[in-house]
PDB file of N, H, CA, C and O in Angstrom:
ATOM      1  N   UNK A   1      52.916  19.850   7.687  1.00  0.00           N
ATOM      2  CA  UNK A   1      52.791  21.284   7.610  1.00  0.00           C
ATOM      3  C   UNK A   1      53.085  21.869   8.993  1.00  0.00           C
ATOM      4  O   UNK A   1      52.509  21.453   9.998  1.00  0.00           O
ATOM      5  N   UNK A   2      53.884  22.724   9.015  1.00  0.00           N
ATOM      6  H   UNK A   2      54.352  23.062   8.198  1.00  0.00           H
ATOM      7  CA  UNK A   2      54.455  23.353  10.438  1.00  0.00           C
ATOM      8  C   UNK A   2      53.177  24.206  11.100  1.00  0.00           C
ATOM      9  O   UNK A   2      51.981  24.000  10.896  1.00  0.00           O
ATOM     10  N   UNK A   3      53.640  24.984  11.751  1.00  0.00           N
ATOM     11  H   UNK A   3      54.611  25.152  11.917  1.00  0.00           H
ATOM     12  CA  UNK A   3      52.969  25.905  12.236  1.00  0.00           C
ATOM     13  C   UNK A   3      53.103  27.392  11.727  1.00  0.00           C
ATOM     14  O   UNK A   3      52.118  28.090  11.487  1.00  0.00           O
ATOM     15  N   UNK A   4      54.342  27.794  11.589  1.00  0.00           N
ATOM     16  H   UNK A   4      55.142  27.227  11.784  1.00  0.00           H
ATOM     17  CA  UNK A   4      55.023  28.286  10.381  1.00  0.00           C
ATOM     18  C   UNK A   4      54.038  28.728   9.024  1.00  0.00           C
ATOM     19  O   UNK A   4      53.745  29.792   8.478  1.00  0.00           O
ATOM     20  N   UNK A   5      53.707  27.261   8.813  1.00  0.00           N
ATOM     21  H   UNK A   5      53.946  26.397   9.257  1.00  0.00           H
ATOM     22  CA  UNK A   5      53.346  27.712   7.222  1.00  0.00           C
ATOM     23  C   UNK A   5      52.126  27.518   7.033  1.00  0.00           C
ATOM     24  O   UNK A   5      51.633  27.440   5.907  1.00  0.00           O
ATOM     25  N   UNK A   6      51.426  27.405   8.197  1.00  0.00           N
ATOM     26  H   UNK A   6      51.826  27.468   9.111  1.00  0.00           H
ATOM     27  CA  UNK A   6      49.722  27.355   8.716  1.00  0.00           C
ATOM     28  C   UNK A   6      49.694  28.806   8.537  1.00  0.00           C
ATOM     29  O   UNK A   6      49.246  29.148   7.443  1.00  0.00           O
ATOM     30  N   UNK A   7      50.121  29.926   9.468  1.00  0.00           N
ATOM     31  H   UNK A   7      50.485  29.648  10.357  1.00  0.00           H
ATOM     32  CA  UNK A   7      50.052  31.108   9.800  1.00  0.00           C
ATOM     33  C   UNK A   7      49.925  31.742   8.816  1.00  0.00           C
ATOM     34  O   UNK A   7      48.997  32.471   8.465  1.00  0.00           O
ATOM     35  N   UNK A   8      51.314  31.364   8.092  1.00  0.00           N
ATOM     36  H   UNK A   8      52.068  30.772   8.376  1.00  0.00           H
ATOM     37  CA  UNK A   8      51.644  32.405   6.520  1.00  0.00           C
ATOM     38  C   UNK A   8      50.325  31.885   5.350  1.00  0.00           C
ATOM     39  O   UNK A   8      49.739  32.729   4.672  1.00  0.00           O
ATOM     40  N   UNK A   9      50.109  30.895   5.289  1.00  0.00           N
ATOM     41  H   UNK A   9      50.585  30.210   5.840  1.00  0.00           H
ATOM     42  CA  UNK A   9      48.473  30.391   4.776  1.00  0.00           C
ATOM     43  C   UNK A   9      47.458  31.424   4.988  1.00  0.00           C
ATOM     44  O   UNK A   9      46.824  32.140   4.213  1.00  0.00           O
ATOM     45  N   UNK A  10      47.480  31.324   5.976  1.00  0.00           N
ATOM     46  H   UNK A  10      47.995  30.742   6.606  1.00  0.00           H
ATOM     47  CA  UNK A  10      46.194  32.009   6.878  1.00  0.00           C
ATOM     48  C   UNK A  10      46.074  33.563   6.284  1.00  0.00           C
ATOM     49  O   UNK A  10      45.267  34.093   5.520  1.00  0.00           O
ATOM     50  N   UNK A  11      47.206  34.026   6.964  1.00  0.00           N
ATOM     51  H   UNK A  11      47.861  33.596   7.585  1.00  0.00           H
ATOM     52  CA  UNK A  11      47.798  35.357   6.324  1.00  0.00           C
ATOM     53  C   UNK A  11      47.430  35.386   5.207  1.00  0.00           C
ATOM     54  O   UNK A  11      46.220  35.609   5.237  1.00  0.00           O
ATOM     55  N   UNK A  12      47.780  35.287   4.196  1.00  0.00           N
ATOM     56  H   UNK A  12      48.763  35.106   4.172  1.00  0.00           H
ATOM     57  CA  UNK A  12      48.040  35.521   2.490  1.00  0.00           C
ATOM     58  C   UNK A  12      46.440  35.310   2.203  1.00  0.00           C
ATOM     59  O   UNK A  12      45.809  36.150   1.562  1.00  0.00           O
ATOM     60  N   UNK A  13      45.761  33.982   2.788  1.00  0.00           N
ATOM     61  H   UNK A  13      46.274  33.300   3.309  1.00  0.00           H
ATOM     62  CA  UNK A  13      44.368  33.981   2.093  1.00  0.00           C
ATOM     63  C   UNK A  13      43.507  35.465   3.293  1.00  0.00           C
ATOM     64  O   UNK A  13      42.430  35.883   2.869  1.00  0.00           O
ATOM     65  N   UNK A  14      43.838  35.861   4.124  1.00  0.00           N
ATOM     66  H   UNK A  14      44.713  35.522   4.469  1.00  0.00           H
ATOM     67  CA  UNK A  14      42.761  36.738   4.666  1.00  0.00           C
ATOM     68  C   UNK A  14      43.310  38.386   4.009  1.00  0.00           C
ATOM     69  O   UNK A  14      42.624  39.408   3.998  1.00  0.00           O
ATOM     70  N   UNK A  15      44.593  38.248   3.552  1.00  0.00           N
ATOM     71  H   UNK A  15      45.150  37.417   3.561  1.00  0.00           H
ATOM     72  CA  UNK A  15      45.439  39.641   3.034  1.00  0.00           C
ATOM     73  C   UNK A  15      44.596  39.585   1.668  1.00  0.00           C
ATOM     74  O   UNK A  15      43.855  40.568   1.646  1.00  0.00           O
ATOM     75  N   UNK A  16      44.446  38.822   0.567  1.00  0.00           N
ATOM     76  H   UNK A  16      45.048  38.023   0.585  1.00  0.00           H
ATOM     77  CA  UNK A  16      43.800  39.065  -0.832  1.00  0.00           C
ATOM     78  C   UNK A  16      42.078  38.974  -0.412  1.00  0.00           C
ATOM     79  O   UNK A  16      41.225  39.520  -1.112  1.00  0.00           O
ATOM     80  N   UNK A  17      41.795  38.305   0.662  1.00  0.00           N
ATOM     81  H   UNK A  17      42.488  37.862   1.231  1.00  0.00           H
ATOM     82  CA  UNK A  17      40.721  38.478   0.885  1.00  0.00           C
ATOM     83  C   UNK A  17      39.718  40.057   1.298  1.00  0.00           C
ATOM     84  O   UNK A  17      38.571  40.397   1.011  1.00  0.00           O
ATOM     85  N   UNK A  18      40.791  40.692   2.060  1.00  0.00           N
ATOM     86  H   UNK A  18      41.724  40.415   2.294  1.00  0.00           H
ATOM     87  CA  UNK A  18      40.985  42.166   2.440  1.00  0.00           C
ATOM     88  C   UNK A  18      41.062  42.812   0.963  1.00  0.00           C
ATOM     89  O   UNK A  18      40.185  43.566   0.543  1.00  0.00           O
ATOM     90  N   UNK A  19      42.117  42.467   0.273  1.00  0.00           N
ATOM     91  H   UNK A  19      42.830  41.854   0.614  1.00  0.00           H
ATOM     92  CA  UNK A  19      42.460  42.974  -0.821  1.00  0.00           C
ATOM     93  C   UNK A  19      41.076  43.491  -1.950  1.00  0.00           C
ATOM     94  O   UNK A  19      40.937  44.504  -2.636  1.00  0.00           O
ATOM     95  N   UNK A  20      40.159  42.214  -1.734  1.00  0.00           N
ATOM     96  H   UNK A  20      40.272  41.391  -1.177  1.00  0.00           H
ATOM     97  CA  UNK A  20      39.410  42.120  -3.188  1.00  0.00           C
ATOM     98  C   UNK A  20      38.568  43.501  -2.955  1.00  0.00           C
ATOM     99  O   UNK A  20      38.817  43.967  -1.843  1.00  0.00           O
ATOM    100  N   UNK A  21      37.609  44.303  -3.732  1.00  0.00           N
ATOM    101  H   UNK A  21      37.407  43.925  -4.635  1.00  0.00           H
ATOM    102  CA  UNK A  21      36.957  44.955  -3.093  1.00  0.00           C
ATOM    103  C   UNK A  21      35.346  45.031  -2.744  1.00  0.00           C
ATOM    104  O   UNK A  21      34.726  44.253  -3.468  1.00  0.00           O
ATOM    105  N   UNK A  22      34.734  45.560  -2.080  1.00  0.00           N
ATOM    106  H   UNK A  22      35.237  46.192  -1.491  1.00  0.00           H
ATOM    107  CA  UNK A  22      33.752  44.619  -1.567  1.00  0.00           C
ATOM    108  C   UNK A  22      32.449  44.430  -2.028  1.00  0.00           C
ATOM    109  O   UNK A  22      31.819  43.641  -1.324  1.00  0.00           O
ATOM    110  N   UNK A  23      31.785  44.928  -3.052  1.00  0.00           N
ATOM    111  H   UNK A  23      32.297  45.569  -3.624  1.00  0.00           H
ATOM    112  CA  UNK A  23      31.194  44.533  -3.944  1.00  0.00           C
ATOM    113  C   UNK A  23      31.577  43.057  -4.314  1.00  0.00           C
ATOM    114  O   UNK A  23      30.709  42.336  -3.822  1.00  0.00           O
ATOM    115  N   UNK A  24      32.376  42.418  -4.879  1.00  0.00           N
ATOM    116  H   UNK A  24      33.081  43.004  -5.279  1.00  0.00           H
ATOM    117  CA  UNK A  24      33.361  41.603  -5.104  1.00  0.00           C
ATOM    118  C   UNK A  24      33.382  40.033  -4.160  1.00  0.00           C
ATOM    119  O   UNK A  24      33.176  38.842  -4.392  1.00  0.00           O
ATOM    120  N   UNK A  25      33.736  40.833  -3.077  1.00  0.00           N
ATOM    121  H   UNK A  25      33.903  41.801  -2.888  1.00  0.00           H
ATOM    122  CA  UNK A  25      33.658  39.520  -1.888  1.00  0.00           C
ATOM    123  C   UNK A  25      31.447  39.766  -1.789  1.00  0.00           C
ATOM    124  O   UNK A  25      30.891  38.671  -1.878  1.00  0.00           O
ATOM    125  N   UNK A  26      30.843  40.501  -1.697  1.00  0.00           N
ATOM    126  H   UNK A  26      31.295  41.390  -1.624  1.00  0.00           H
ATOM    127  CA  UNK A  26      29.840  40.067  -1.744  1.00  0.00           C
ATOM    128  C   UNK A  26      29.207  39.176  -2.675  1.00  0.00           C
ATOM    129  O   UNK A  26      28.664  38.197  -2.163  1.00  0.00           O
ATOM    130  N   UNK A  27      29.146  39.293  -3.982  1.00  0.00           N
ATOM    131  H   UNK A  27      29.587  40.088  -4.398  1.00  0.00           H
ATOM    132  CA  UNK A  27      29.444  38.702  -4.833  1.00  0.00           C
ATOM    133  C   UNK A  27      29.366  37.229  -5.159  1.00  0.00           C
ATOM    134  O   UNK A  27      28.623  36.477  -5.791  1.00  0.00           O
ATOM    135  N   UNK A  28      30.857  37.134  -4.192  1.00  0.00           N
ATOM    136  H   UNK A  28      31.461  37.744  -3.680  1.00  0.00           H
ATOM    137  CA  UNK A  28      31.076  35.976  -4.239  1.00  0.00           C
ATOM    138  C   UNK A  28      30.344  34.760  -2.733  1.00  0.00           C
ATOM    139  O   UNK A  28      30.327  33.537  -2.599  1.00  0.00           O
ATOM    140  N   UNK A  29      29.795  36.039  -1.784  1.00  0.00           N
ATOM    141  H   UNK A  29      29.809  37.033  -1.893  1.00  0.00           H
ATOM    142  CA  UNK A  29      29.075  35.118  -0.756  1.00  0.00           C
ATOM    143  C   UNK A  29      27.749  34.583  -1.165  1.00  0.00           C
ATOM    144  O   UNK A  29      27.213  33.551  -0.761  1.00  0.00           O
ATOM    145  N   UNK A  30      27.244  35.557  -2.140  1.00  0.00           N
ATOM    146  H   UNK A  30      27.678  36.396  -2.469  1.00  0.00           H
ATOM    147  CA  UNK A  30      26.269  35.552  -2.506  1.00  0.00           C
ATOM    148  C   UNK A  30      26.071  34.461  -3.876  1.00  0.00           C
ATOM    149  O   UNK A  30      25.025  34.208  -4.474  1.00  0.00           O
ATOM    150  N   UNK A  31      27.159  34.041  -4.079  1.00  0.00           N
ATOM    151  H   UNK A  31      28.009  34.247  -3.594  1.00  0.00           H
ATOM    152  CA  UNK A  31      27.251  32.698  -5.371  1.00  0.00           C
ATOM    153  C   UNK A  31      27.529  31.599  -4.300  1.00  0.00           C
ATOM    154  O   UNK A  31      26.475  31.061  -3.962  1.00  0.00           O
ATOM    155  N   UNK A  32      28.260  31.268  -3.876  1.00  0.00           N
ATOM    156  H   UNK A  32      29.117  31.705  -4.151  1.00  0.00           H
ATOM    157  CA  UNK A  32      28.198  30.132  -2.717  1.00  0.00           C
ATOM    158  C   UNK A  32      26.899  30.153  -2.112  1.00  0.00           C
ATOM    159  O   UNK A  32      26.605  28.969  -2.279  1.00  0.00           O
ATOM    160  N   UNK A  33      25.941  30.643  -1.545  1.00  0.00           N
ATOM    161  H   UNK A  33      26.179  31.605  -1.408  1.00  0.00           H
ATOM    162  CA  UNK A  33      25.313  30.691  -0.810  1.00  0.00           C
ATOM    163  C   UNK A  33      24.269  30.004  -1.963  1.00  0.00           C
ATOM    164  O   UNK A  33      23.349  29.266  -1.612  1.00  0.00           O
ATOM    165  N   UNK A  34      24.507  30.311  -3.248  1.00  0.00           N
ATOM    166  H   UNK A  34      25.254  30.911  -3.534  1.00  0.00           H
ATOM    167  CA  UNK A  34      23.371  29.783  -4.352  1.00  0.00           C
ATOM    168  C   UNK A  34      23.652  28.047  -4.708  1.00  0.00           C
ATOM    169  O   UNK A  34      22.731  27.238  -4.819  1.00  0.00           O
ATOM    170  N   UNK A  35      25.044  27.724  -4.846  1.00  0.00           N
ATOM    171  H   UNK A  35      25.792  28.381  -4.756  1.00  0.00           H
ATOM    172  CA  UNK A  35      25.374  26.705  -5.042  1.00  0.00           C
ATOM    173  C   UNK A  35      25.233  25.723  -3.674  1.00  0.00           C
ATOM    174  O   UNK A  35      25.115  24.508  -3.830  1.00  0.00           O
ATOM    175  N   UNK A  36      25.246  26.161  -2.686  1.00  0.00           N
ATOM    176  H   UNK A  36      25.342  27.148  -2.559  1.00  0.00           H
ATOM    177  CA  UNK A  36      24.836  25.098  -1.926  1.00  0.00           C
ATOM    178  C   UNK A  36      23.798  24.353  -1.885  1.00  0.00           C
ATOM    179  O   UNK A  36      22.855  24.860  -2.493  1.00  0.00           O
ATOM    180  N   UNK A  37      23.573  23.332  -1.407  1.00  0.00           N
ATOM    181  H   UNK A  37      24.339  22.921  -0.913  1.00  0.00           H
ATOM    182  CA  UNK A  37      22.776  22.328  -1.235  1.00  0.00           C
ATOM    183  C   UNK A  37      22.040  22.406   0.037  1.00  0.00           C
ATOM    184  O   UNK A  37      22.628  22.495   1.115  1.00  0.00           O
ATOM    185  N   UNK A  38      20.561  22.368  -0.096  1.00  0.00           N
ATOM    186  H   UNK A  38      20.084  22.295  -0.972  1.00  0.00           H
ATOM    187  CA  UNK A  38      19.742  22.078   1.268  1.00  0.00           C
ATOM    188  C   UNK A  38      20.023  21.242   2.483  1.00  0.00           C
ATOM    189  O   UNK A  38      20.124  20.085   2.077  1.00  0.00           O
ATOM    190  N   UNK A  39      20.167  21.279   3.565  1.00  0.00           N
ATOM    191  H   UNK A  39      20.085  22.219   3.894  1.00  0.00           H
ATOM    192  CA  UNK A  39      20.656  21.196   4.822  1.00  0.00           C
ATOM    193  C   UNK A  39      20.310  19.321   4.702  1.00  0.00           C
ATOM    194  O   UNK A  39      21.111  18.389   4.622  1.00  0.00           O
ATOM    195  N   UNK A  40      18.747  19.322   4.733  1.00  0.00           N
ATOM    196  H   UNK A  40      18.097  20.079   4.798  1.00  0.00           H
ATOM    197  CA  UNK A  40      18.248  18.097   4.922  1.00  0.00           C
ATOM    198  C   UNK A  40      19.232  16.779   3.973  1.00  0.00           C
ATOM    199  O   UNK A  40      19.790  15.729   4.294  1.00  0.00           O
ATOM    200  N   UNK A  41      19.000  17.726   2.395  1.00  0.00           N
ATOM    201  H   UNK A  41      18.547  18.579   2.135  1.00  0.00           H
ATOM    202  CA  UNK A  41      19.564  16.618   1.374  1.00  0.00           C
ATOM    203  C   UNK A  41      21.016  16.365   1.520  1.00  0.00           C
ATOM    204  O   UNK A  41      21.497  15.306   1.115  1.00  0.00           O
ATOM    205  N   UNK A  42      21.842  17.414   2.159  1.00  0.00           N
ATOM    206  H   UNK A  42      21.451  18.274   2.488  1.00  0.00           H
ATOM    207  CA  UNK A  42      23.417  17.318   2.600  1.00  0.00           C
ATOM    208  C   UNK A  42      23.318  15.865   3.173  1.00  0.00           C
ATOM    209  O   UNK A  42      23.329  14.797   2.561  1.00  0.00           O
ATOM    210  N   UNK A  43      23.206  16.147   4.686  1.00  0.00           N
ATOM    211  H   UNK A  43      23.197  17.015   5.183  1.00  0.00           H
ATOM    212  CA  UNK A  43      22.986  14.835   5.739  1.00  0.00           C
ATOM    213  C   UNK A  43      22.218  13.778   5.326  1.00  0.00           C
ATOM    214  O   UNK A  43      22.559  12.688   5.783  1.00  0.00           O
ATOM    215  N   UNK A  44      20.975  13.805   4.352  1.00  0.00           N
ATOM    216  H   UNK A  44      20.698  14.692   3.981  1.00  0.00           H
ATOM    217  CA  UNK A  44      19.931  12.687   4.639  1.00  0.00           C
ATOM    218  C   UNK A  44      20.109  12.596   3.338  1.00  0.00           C
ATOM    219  O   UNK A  44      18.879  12.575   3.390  1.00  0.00           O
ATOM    220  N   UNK A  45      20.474  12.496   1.869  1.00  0.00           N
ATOM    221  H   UNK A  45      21.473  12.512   1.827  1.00  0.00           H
ATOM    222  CA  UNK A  45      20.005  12.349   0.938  1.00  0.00           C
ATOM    223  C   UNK A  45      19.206  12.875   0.345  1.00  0.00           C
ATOM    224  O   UNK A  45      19.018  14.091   0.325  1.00  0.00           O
ATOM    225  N   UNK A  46      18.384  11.750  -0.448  1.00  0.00           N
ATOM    226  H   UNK A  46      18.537  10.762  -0.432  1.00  0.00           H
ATOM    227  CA  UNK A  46      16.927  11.882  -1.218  1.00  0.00           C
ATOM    228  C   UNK A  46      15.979  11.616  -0.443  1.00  0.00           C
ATOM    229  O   UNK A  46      14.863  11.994  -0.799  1.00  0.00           O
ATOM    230  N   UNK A  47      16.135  10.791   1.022  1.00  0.00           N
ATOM    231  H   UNK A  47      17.042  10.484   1.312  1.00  0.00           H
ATOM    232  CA  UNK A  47      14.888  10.478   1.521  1.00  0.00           C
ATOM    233  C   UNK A  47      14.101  11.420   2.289  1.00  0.00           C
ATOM    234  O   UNK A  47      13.016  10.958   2.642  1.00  0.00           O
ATOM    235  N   UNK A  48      14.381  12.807   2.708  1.00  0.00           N
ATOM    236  H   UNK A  48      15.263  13.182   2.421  1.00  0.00           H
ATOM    237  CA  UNK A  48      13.496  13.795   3.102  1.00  0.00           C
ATOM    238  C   UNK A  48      12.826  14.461   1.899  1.00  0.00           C
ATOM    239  O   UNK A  48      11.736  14.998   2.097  1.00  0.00           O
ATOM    240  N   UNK A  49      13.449  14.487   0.466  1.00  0.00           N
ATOM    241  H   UNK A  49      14.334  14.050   0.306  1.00  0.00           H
ATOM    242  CA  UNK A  49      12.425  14.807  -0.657  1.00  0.00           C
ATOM    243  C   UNK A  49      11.508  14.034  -1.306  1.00  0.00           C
ATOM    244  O   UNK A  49      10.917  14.453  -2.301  1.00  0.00           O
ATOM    245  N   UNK A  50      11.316  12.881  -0.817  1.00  0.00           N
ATOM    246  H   UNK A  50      11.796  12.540  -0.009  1.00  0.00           H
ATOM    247  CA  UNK A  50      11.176  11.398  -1.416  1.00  0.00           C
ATOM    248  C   UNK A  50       9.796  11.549  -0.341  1.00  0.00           C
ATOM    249  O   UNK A  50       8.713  11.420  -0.913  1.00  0.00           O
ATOM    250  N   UNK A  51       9.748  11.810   1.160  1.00  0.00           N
ATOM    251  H   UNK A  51      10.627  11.915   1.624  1.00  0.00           H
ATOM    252  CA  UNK A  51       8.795  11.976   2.083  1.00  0.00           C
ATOM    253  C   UNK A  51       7.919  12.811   2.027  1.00  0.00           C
ATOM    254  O   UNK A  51       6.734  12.724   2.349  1.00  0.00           O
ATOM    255  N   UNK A  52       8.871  14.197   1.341  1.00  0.00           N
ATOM    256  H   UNK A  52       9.833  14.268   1.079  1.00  0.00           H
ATOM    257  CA  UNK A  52       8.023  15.358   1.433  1.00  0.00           C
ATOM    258  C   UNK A  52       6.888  15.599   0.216  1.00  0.00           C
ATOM    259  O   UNK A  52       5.889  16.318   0.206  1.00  0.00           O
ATOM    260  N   UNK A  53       7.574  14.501  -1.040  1.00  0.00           N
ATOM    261  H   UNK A  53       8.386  13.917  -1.032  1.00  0.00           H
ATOM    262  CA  UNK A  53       6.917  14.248  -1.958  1.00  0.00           C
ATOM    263  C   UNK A  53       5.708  13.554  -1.434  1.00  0.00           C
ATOM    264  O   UNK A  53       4.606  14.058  -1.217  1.00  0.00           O
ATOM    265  N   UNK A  54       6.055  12.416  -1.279  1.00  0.00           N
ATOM    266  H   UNK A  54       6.951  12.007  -1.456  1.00  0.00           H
ATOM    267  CA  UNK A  54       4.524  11.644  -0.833  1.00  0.00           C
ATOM    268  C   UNK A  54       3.987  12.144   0.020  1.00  0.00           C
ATOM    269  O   UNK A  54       2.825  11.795  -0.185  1.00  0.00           O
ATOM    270  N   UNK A  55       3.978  13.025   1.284  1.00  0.00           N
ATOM    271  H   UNK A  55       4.923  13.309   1.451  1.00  0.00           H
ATOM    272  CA  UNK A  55       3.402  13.421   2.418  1.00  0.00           C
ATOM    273  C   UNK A  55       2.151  14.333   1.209  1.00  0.00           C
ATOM    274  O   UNK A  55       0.925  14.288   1.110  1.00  0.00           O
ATOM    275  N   UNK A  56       3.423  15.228   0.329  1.00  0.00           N
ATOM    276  H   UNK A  56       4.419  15.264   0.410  1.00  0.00           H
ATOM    277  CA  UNK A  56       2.229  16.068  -0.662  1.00  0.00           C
ATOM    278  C   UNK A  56       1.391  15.563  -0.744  1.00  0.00           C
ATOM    279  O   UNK A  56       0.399  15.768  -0.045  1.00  0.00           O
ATOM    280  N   UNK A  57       1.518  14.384  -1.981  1.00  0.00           N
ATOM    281  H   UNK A  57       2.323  14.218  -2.550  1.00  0.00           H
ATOM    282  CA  UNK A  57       0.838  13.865  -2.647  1.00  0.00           C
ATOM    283  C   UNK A  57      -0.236  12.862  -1.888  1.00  0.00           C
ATOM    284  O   UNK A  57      -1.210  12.519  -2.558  1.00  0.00           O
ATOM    285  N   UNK A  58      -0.141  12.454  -0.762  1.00  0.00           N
ATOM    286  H   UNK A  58       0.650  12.733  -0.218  1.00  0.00           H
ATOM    287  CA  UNK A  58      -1.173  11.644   0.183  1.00  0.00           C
ATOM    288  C   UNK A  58      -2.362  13.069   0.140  1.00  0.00           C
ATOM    289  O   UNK A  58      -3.511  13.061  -0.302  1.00  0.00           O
ATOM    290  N   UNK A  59      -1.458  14.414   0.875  1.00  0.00           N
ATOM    291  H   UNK A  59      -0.525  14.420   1.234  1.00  0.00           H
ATOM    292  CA  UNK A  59      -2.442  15.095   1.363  1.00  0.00           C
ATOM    293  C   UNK A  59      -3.551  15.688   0.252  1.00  0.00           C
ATOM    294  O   UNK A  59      -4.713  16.018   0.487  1.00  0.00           O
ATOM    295  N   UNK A  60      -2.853  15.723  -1.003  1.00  0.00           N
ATOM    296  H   UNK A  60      -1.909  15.455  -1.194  1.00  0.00           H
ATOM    297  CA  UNK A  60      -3.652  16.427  -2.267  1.00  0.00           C
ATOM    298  C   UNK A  60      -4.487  15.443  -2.377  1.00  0.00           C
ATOM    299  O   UNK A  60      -5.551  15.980  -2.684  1.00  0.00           O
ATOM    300  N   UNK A  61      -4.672  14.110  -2.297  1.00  0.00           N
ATOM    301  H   UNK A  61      -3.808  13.674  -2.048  1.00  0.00           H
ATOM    302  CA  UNK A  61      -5.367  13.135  -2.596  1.00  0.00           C
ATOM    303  C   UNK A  61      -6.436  13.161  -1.625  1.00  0.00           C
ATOM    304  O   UNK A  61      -7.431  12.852  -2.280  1.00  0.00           O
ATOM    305  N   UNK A  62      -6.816  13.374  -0.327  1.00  0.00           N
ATOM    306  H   UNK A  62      -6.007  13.624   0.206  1.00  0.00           H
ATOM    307  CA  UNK A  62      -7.529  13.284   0.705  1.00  0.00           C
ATOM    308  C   UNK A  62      -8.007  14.699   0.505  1.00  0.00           C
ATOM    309  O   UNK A  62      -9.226  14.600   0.652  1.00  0.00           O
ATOM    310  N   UNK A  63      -7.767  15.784   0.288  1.00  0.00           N
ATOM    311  H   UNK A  63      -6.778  15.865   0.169  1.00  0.00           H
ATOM    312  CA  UNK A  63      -8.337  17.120  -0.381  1.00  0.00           C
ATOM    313  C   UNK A  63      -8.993  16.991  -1.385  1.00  0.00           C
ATOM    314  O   UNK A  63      -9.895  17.828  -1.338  1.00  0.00           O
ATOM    315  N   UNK A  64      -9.050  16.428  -2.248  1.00  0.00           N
ATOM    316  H   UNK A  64      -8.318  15.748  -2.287  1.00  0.00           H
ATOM    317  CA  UNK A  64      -9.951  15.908  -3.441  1.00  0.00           C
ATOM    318  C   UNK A  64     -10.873  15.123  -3.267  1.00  0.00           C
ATOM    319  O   UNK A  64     -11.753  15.078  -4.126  1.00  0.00           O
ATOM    320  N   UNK A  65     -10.947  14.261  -2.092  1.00  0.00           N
ATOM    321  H   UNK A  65     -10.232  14.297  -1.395  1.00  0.00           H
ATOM    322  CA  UNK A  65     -11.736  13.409  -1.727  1.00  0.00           C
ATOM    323  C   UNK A  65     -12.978  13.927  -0.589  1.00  0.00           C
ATOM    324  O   UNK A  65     -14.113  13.489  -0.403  1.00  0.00           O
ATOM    325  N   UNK A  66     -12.440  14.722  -0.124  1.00  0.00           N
ATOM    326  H   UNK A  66     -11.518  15.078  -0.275  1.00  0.00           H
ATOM    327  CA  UNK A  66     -13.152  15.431   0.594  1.00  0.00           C
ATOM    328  C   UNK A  66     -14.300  16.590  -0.068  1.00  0.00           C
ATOM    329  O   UNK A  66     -14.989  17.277   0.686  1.00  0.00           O
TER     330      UNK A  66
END
C-alpha cells in the first residue's frame, strides 16, 4: 500500500465520517463503547474475575462468621 492510497483511505473514511450526522456518529460511540470488553478481562482473561469472585466469596464467609 503506497502512501498515495493511505491518504486517500484516510480521507474518504474521515469525509463520510464528517458526512454522517451527529446524533448518528454519537450513536454509534455510544454502541462500541457498550460492546467492549473490560480492560482487566481484555489483557488477563478470566483470572481477575475468577479472583474477584473468590476474594467475594472468602469475604462474605468471614462476615457471617463474625
Amino acid at each position: 500500500m503506497s502512501t498515495n492510497d493511505y491518504v486517500r483511505f484516510v480521507t474518504q473514511q474521515f469525509v463520510s465520517y464528517m458526512d454522517a450526522p451527529k446524533e448518528d456518529r454519537k450513536q454509534q460511540k455510544q454502541q462500541r463503547r457498550a460492546e467492549k470488553e473490560p480492560f482487566l478481562n481484555k489483557w488477563f482473561g478470566v483470572m481477575p474475575l475468577s479472583a474477584t469472585l473468590f476474594y467475594r466469596n472468602v469475604k462474605n464467609k468471614r462476615k457471617k462468621s463474625s
